[in-house]
C-alpha positions in Angstrom: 89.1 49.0 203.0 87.7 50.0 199.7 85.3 47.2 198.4 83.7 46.7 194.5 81.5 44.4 193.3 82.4 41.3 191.3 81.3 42.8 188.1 83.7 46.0 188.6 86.9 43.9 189.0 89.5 44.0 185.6 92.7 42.5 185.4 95.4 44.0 187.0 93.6 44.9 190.0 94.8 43.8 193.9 92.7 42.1 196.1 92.8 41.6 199.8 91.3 38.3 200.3 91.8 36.4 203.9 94.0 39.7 204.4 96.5 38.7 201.7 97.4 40.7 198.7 96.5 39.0 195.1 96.8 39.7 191.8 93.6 39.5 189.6 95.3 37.7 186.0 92.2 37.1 184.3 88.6 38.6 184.9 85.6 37.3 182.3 81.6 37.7 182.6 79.8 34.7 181.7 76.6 34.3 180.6 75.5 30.5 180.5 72.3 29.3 178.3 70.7 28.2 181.2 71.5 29.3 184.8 72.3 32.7 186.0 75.3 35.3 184.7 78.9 34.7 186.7 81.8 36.3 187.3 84.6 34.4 186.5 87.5 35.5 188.2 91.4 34.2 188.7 94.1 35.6 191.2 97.5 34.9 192.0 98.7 35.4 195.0 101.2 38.4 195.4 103.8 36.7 197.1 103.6 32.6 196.3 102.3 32.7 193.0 99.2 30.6 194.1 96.5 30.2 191.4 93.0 30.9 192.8 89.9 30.6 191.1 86.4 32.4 192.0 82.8 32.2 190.3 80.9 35.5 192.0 77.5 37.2 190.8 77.5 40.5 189.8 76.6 41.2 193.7 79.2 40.0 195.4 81.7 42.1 196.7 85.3 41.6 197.3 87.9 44.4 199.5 90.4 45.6 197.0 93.6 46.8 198.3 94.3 51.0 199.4 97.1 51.5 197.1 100.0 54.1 196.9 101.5 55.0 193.1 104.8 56.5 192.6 106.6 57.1 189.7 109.8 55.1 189.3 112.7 54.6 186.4 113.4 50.5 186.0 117.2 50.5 186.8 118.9 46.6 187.2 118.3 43.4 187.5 119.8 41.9 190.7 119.6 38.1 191.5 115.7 37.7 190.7 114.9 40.8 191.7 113.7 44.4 189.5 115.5 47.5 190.8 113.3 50.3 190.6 114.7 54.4 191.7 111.8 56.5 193.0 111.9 59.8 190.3 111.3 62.3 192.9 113.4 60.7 196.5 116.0 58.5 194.3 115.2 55.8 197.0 115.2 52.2 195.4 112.3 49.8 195.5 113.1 45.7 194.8 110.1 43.6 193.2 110.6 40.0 192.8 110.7 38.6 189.2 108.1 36.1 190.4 105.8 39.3 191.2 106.5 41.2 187.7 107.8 38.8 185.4 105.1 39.1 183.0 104.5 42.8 183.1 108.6 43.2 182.8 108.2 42.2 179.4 107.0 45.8 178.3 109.5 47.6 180.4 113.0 49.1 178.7 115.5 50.1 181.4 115.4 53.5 182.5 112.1 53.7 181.4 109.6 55.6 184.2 106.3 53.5 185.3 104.2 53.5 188.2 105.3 51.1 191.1 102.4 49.9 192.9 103.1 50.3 197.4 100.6 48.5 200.0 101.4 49.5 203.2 104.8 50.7 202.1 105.6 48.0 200.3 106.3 47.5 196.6 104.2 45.0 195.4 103.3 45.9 191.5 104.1 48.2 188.7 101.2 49.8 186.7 101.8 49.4 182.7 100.9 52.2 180.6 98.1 51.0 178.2 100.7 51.1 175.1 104.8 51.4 175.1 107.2 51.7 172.5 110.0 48.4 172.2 112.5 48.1 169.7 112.8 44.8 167.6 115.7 43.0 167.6 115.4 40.2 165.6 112.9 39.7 162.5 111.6 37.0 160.7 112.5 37.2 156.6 109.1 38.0 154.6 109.0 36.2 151.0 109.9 39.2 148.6 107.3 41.1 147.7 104.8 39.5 150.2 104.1 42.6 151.8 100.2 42.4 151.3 99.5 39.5 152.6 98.0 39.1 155.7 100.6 36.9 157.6 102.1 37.9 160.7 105.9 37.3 161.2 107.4 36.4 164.4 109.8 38.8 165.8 111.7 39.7 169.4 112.0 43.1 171.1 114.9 44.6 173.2 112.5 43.4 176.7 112.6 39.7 175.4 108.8 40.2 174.2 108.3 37.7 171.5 105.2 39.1 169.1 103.7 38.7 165.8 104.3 41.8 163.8 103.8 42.8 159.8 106.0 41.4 157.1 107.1 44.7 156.7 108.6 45.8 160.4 112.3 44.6 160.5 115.4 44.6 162.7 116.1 47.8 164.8 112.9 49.6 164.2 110.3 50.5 167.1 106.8 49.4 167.6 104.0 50.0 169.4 102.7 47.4 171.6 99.5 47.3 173.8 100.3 46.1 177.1 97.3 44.5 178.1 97.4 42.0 174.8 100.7 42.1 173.9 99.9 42.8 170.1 101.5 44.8 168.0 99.2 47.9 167.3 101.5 50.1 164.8 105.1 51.3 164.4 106.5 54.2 166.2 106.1 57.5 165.0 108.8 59.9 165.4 107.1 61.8 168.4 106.3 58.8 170.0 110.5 58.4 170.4 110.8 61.5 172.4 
């Protein structure tokens, strides 16, 4: 198995720690006024949703998962499970919501991602770093408060709720980044295609 050291781990990334699979949610460098830089680093585990949290130097390594990527199109929801078809075999891959929930947000159906296979399992899907979701509900901007600075709350086709211009309404597309969940700008024509 592959291993990195504490300071190369980002979020996103599966460990195998006491040969399970888990997810790392949130990865942050510390460095205290007194004491020695940390590592700050929280998982969930892949299948129970288990919080764990780990304080590593820089040194330390950890195993990180061998991984297989394929591409796949996000087809159904069944029970509380995502249907995924492979793009090139057509064969269809099942994550559980409790797995992907999060990440689900910035998926439209029949879009194509990267679903994530250890040992021959599916077990995450990789986000592009931006996608494109149309809103479908708006807040109502005071007229003529376009130049203010205020963020309106809004709600894409995905269920996403995010903070977008005054100006973006109802029915229009967006760019979102996917590791933040902000809005970054709306869609341009090409960006459609």
């Amino acid at each position: 198995m592959p291993t990195i050291k504490a300071n190369q781990v980002r979020k996103g990334q599966i460990l195998v720690l006491d040969n399970e699979l888990w997810l790392v949610t949130e990865y942050e460098f510390r460095k205290p006024g007194k004491g020695s830089s940390f590592n700050q680093i929280r998982c969930k585990h892949h299948r129970t949703g288990q919080q764990k949290a780990m304080r590593m130097s820089s040194d330390e390594t950890l195993e990180r998962a061998h991984l297989d990527r394929r591409s796949a199109t996000f087809s159904y929801m069944e029970g509380d499970r995502y249907v995924f078809m492979d793009d090139e075999n057509f064969e269809q891959y099942f994550l559980e919501a409790s797995l992907v929930a999060e990440s689900m947000k910035f998926v439209r159906e029949n879009q194509s991602i990267g679903v994530t296979f250890y040992e021959g399992e599916a077990v995450s899907i990789d986000l592009p770093t931006a996608v494109i979701l149309q809103v479908t509900e708006a807040e109502m901007s005071a007229k003529g408060d376009t130049v203010t600075s205020d963020k309106i709350q809004a709600s894409c086709e995905t269920g996403l709720e995010i903070k977008v211009p005054p100006y973006i309404t109802s029915g229009e597309y967006i760019k979102v980044a996917t590791e933040t969940g902000e809005f970054l700008s709306r869609a341009k024509e090409e960006d459609l295609a």
